[in-house]
Backbone as CSV, one residue per row, in Angstrom:
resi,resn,N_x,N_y,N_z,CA_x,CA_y,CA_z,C_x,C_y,C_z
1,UNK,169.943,115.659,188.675,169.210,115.256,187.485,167.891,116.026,187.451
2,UNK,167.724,116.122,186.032,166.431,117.283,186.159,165.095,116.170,186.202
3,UNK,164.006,116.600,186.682,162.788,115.990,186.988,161.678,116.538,185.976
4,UNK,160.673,115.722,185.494,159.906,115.889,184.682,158.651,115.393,185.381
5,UNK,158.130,116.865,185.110,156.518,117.197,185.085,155.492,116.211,184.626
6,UNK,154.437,115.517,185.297,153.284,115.072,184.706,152.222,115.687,184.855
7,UNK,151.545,115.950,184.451,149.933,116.273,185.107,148.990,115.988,184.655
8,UNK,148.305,115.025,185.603,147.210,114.104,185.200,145.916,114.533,186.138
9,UNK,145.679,115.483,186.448,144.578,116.302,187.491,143.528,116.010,186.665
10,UNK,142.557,115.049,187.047,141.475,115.350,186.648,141.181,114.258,185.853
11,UNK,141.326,113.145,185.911,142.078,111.796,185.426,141.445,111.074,186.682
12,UNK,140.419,109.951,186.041,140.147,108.823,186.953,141.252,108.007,187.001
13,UNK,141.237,106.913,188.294,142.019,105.913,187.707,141.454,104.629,186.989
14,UNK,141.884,104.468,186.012,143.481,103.978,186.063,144.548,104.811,185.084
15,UNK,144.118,105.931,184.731,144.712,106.950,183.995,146.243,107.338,184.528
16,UNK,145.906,107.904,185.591,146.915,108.393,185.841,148.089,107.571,186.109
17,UNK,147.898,106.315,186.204,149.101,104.978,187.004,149.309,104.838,185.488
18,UNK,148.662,104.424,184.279,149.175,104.388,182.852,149.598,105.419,182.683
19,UNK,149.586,106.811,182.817,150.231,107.734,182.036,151.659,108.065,182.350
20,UNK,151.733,107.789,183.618,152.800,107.483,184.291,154.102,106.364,183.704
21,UNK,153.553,105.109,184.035,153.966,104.282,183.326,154.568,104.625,181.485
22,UNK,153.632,105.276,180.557,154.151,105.363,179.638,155.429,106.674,179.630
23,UNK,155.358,107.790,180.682,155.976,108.553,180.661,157.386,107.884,181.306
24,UNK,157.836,107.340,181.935,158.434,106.982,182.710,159.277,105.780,181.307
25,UNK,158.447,104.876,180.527,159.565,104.471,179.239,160.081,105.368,178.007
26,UNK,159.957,106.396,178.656,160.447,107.582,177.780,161.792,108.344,178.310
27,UNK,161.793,107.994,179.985,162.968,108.163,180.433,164.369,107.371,180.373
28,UNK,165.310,108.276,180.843,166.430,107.373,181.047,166.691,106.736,182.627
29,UNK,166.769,105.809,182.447,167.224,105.366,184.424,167.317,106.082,185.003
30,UNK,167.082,105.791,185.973,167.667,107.046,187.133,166.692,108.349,187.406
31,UNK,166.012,108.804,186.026,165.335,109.745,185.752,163.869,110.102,186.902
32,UNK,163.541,111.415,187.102,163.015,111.091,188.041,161.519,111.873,187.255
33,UNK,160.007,111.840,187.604,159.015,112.007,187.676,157.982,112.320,188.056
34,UNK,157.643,113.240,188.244,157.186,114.321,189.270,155.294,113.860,189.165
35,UNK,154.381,113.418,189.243,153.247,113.138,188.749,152.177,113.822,189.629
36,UNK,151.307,114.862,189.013,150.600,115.493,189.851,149.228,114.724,189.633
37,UNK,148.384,114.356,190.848,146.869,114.262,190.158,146.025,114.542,191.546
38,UNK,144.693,114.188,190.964,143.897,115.095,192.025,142.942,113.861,192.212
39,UNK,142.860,111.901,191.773,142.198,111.552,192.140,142.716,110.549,193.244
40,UNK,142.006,110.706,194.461,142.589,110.260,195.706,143.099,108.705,195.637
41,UNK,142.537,107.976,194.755,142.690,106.445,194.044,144.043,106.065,193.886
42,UNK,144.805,107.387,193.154,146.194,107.588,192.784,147.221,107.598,194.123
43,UNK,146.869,107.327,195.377,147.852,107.028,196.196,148.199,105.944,196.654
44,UNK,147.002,105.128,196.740,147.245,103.686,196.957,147.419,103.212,195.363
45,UNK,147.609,103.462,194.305,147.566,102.742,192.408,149.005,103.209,192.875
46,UNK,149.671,104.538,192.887,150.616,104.540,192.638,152.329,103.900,193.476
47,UNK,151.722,103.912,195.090,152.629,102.444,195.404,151.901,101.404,195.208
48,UNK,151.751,100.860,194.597,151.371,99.881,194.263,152.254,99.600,192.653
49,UNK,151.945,100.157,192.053,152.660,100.271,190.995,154.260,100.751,190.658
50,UNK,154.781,101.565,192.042,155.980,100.982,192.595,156.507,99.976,192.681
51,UNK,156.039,99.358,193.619,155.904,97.843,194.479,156.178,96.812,193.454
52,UNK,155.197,96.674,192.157,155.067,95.820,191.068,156.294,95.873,190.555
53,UNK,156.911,97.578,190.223,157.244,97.430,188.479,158.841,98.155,188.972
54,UNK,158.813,97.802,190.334,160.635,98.508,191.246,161.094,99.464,190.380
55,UNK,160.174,100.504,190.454,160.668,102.083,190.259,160.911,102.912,191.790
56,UNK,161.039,103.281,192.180,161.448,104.319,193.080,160.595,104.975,193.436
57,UNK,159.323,104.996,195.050,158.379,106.097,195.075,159.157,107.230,195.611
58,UNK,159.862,107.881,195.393,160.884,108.966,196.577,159.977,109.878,197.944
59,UNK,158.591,110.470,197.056,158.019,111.255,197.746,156.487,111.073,197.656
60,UNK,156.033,111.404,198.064,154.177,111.881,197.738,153.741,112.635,198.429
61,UNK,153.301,113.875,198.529,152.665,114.894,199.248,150.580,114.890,198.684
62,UNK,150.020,115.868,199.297,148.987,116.372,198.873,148.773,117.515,199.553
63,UNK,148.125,118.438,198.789,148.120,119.280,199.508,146.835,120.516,198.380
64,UNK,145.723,120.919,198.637,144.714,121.308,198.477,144.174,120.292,197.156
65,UNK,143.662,119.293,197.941,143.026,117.840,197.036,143.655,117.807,195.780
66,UNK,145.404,118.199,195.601,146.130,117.774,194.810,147.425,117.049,194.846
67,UNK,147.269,115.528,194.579,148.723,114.645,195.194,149.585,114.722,193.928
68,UNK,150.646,115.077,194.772,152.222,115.386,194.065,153.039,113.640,194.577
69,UNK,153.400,112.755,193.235,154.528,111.520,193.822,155.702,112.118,193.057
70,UNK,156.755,111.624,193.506,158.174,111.892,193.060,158.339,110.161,192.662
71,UNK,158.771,109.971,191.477,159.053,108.359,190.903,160.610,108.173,190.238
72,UNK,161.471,107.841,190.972,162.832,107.649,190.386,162.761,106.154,189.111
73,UNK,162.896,106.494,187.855,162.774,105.216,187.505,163.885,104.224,187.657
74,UNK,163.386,102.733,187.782,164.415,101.951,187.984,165.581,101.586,187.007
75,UNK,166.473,101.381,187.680,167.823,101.225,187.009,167.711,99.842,185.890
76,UNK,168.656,100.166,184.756,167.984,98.616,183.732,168.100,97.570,184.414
């Protein structure tokens, strides 16, 4: 399944956990979500917002003060 790009670099939170969120009811199940951002806030918002709303965190990297999550959305 192909994965879709976010990029929210540069985005306080709670930006980036909403933009997410709205991108993610635009998908179909299963669909997965690639969300880049650069504010460190966004790693603990975004499991967290896993956790809440049982989407899928698959991955999260960072890597030059830019965090990459992978978000499978949840099945209906």
């Amino acid at each position: 399944m192909s994965e879709t790009v976010l990029d929210v670099k540069g985005l306080s939170c709670p930006l980036p956990v909403l933009r997410a969120n709205k991108a993610l009811r635009g998908l179909p199940p299963g669909a997965r979500l690639r969300l880049l951002a650069t504010d460190r806030a966004a790693v603990a918002d975004v499991q967290a917002f896993c956790r809440e709303t049982g989407h899928g965190l698959m991955a999260w990297s960072e890597e030059s003060g830019v965090f990459s999550f992978v978000i499978r959305k949840k099945e209906s």
